[in-house]
N, C-alpha and C positions, 0 to 999 in steps of 0.2 A: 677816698670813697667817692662814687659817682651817685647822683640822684637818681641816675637808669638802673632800674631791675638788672643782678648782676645774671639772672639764670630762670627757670621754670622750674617748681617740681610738679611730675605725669604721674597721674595713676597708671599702671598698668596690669597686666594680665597675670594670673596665678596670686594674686597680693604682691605683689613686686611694686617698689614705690622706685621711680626714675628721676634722675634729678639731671637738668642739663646746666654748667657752669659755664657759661663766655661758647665756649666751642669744643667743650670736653662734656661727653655721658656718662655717668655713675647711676648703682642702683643699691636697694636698700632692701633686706631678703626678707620674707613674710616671718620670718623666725624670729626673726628680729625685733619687728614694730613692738611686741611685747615687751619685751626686755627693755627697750627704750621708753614706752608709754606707760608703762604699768608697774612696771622694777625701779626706772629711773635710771639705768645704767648707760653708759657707753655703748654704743653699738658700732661697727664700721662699716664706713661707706666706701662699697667697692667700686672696681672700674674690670669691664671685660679686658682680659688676657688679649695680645697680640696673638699666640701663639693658640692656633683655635683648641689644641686637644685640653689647654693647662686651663687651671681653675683661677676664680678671679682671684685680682689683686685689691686688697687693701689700701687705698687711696687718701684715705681722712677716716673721720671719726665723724658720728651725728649722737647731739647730747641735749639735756634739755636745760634751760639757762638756770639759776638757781631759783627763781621765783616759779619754775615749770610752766610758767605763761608763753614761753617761748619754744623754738628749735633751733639749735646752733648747729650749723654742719661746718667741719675745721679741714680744709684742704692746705695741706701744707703749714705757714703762719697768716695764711687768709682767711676769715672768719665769715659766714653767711647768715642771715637769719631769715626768719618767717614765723609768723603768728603758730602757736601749737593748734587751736581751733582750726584753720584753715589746711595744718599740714593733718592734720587727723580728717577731714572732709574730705582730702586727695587720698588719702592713704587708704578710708571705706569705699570711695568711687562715687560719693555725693557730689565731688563738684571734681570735674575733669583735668586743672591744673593750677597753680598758686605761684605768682611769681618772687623770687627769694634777693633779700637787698645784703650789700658787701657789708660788714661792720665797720666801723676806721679804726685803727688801727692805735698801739698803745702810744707811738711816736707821732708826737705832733708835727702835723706840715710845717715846714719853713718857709713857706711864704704866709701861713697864716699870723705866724709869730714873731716877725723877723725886726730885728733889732731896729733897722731903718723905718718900719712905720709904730715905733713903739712899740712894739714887744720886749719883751724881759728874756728870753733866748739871746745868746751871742753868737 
């Protein structure tokens, strides 16, 4: 996990919410934001096609954390977060972008834990 903002999410145009990660763009379809903010379901978070005719591709998932205080967007087994208030003000176009921090991850770093400065890992 780094302390730098891993990414931005953009409002965009037609309800389209954009989310950019490190140097990859994903979007999130107005059909959606319900299902995710109102159902509570899983929705996925897509990534434009290489191939300009085809439709996009399914890249991760965007979900709400279990206290629904939060948004969790899952790329891969990399985990994202940002406040739900602030992703719901980018998602109406009240405030223009919010930026989203990496989660850490289930495996503890080995230099945090490491046997040689007293840690209990071997």
């Amino acid at each position: 996990m780094t302390r730098f903002s891993a990414g931005l999410v953009l409002t965009g145009s037609d309800g389209y919410v954009h989310v950019r990660i490190w140097d990859k763009s994903y979007f999130i379809c107005p059909e959606d934001m319900g299902m995710l903010l109102f159902v509570g379901d899983t929705v996925p978070l897509l990534q434009k096609n290489p191939d300009p005719t085809g439709s996009p591709v399914a890249s991760g998932s965007v979900a709400l954390n279990p206290s629904g205080r939060a948004v969790i967007l899952s790329v891969g087994s990399i985990r994202y977060m940002l406040p739900r208030d602030r992703f719901i003000a980018v998602a109406l176009g009240e405030d223009v972008s919010c930026i989203l921090f990496e989660v850490p991850g289930d495996v503890p770093e080995p230099e945090i834990i490491s046997p040689h400065k007293g840690g209990a890992a071997s």
